[in-house]
C-alpha positions as CSV (number, residue, x, y, z in Angstrom):
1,X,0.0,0.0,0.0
2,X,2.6,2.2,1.0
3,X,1.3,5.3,1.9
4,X,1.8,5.5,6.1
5,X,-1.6,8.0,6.6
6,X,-4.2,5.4,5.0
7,X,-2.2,2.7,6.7
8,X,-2.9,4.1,10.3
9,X,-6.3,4.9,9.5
10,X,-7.0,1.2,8.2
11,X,-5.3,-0.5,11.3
12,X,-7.1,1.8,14.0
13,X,-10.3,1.5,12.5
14,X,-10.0,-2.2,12.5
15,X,-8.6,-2.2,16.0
16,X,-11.4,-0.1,17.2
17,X,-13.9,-2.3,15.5
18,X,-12.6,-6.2,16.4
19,X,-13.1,-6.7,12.5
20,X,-11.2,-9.2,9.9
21,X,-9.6,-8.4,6.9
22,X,-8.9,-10.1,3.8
23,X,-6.8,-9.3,0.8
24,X,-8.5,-8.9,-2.7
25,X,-6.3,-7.8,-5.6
26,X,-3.6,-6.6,-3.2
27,X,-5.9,-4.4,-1.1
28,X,-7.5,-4.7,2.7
29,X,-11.1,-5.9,2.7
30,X,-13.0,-5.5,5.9
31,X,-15.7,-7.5,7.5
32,X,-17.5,-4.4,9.0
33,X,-20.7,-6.9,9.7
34,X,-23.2,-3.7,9.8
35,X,-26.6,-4.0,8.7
36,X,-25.9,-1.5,5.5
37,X,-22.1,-2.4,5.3
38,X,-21.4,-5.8,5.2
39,X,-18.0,-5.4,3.2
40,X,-15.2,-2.4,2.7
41,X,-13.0,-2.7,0.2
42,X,-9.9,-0.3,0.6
43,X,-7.5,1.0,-2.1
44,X,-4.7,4.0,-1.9
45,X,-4.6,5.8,-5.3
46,X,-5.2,2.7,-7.5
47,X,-5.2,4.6,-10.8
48,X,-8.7,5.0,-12.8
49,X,-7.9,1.5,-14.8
50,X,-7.5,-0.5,-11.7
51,X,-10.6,0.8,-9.8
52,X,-12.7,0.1,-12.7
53,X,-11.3,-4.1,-12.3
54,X,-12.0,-3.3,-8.9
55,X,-15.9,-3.0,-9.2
56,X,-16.8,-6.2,-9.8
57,X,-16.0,-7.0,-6.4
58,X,-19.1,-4.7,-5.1
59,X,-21.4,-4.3,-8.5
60,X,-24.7,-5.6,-7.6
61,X,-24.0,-6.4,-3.9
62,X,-25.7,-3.6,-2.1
63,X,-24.5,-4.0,1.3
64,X,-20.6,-4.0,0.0
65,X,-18.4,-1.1,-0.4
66,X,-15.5,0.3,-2.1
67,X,-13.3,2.9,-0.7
68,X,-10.6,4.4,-2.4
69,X,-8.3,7.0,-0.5
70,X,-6.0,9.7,-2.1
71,X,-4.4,12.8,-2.3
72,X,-6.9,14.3,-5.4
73,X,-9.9,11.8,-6.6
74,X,-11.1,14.2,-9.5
75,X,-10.5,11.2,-12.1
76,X,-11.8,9.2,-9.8
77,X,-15.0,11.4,-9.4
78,X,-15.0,11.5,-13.2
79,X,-15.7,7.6,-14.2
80,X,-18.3,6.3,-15.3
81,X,-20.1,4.1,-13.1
82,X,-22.1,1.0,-14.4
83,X,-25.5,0.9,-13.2
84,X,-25.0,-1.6,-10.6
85,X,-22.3,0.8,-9.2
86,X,-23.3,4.3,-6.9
87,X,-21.5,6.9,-5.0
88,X,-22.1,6.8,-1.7
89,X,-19.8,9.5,-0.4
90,X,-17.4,12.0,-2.1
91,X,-17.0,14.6,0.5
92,X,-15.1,12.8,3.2
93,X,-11.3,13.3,4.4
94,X,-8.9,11.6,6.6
95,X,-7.6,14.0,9.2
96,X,-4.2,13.9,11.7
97,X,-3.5,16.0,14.7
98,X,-0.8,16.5,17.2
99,X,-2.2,15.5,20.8
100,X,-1.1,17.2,23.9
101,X,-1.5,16.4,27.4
102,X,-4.7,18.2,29.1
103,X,-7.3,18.2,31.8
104,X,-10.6,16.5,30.8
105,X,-13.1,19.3,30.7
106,X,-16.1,18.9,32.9
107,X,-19.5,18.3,31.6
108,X,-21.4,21.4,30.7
109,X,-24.0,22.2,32.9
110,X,-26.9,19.6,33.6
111,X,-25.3,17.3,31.8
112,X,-23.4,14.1,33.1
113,X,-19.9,13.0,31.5
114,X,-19.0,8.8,31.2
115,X,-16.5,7.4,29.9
116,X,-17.2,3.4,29.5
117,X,-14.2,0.9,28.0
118,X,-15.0,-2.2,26.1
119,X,-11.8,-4.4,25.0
120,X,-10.0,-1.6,22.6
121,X,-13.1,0.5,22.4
122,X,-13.5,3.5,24.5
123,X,-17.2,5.5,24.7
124,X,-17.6,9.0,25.2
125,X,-21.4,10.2,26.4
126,X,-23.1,13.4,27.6
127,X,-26.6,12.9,28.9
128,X,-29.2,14.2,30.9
129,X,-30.4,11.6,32.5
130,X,-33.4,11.2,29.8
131,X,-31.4,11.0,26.9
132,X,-28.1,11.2,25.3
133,X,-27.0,14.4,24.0
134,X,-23.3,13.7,22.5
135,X,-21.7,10.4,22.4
136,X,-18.5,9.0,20.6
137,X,-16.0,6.3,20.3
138,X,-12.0,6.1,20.2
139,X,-9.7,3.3,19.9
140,X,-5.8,3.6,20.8
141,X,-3.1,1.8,18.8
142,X,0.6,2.2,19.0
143,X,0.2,5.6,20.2
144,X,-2.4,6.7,17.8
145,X,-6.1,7.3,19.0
146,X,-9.0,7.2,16.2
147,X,-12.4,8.3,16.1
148,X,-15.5,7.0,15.2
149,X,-19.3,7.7,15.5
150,X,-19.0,11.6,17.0
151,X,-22.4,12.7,16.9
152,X,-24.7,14.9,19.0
153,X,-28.5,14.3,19.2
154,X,-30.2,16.7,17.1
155,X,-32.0,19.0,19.5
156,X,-28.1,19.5,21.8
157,X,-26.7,20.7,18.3
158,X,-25.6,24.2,18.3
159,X,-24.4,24.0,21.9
160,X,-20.6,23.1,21.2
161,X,-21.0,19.6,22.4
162,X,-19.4,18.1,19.6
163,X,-16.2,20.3,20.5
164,X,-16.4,19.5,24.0
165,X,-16.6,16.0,23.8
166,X,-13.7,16.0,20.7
167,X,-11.7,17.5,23.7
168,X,-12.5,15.2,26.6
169,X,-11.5,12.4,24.1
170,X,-8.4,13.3,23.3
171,X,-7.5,15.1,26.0
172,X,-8.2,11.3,27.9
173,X,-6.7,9.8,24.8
174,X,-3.4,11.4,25.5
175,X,-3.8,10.5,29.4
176,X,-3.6,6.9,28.3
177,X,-0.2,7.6,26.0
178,X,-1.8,8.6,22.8
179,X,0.6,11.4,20.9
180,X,-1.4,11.2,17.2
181,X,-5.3,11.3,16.3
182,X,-6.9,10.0,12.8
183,X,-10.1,10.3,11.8
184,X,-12.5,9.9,8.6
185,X,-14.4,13.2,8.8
186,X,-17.4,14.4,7.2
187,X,-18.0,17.6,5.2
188,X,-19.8,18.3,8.6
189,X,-17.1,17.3,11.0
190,X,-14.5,18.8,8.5
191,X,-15.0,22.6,9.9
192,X,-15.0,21.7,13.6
193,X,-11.7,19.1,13.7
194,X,-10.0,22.1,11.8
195,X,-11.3,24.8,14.0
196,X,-9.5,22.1,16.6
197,X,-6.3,21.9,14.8
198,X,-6.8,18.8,13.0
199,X,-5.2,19.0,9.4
200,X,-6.8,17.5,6.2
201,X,-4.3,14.3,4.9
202,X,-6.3,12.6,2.3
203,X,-9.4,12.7,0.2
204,X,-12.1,9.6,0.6
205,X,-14.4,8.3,-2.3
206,X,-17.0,5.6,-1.3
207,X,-18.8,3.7,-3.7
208,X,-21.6,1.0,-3.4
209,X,-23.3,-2.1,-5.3
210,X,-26.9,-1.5,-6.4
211,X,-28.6,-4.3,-5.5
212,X,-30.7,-6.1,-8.2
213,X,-33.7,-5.3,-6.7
214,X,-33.2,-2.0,-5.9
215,X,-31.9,-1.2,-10.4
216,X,-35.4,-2.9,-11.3
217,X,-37.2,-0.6,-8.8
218,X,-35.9,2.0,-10.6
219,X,-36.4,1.0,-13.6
220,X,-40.3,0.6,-13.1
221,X,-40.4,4.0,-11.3
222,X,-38.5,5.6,-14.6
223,X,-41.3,3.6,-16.7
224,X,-44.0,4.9,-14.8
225,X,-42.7,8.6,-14.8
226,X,-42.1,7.9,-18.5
227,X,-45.9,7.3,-19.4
């Protein structure tokens, strides 16, 4: 694979997780065993010619995916898919940061603050005793911590909850010897891990299998619109 960014973000991730990993073709395939995700197929900057022999390994399976990292996917973006072949996301980025040793914040005001380990998986959660407002996962590797899941109910948005709890994370993260983070980030996320001092490393582009069922259904919804 040789490039040491998408490396640490594979071997984190699967840390973090407990999930296998093959090799198909040369690249990391993971068992993520989710209900929408069954497969992830990983590939650094494979070059237009080999992605497209790539997608037979996710065309018409719509629970597997096919991930390819890089430092600029335009060409990428550019193919053309076959039908049994959809984008499922083009606007995410893998993200580093420096960590540094600090005091856990306390929980905002009437809220309560957990953390709660599980094997290599740490959780992060805000609540209020009726419901969670912020919660979020890290898992630390050879000195690097990586996120996953950072979200904040809807009604707590707004609030800086997601900053708050990005800081107890890594602020515990580097309590328990972490120097590094790395993260997948969203178009979202991007703006408030950069606000943090995170740094954007490399460019994801995430592509799925249509399903059979699902290319008819569309096909009898384009011949209804049709008549």
């Amino acid at each position: 694979m040789n490039d040491p960014v998408a490396e640490r973000w594979i071997s984190t991730w699967v840390h973090l997780r407990e999930r296998e990993t093959d090799l198909v073709d040369g690249w990391p395939l993971v068992h993520v065993g989710t209900s929408s995700r069954r497969t992830e197929l990983i590939c650094v900057d494979p070059g237009v010619r080999e992605l497209e022999a790539l997608l037979p390994h996710v065309a018409g399976i719509g629970d597997a995916m096919l991930t390819v990292v890089g430092t600029d996917l335009t060409g990428y973006c550019d193919l053309s898919l076959p039908d049994d072949v959809r984008v499922d996301r083009d606007d995410e980025t893998l993200m580093t940061t420096a960590l540094v040793t600090a005091a856990v914040p306390a929980a905002p005001d009437g809220l309560t603050a957990t953390f709660e380990t599980d094997g290599p998986r740490t959780t992060y959660r805000l609540d209020d005793s009726a419901r969670v407002a912020v919660e979020g996962t890290m898992g630390i590797q050879d000195g690097w911590v990586t996120f996953d899941a950072v979200e904040t109910t809807p009604a707590y948005r707004r609030r800086g909850l997601g900053r708050h709890a990005m800081t107890a994370m890594c602020a515990r993260a580097a309590a328990e010897g972490a120097t590094h983070g790395i993260l997948a980030a969203s178009a979202d996320g991007r703006a408030l891990y950069e606000a943090l001092g995170w740094r954007v490393e490399r460019q994801l582009l995430s592509l799925m299998g249509v399903a059979q069922t699902m290319q008819n259904q569309t096909v009898q919804n384009q011949t209804v619109q049709n008549h």
